[in-house]
N, C-alpha and C positions, 0 to 999 in steps of 0.2 A: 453523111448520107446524101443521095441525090435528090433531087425534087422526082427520077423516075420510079424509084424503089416504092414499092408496095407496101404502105406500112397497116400490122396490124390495128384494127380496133380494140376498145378497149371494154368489149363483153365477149360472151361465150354466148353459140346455136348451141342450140339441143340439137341431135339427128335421133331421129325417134325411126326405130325400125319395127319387124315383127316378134320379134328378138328381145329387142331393151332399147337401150339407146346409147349415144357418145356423143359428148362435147367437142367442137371445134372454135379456136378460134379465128374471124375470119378476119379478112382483108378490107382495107377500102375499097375494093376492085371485086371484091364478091356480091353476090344476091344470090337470093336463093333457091332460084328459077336452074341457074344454072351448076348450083350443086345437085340439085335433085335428079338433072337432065344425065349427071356423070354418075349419077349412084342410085340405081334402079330399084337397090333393096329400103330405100327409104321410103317410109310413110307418109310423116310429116319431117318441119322443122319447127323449130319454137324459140323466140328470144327466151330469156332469165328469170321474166316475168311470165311465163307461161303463155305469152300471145303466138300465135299461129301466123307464119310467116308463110309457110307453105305448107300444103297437105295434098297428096297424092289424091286423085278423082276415081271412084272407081269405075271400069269400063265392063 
């Protein structure tokens, strides 16, 4: 493997929708800012432990 290659971390986001939710797991190159930016039906997201990583503002 390169030193460029994206390697995953070693926990699982929640994506919390309106819906339910789905696990992801991310990359060292992710935040959460910019998953949320790509997937508009998302609420919030949530580490493992239930902390709030990001949560949609409502306008």
């Amino acid at each position: 493997m390169t030193e460029q290659e994206n390697q995953l971390l070693d926990t699982l986001w929640i994506m919390r929708t309106a819906d339910g939710w789905y696990p992801i797991q991310p990359s060292e190159k992710c935040n959460p800012e910019d998953h949320a930016a790509l997937n508009d039906h998302l609420t919030s997201i949530e580490d493992l432990e239930g902390n709030v990583l990001w949560k949609r503002s409502v306008q």
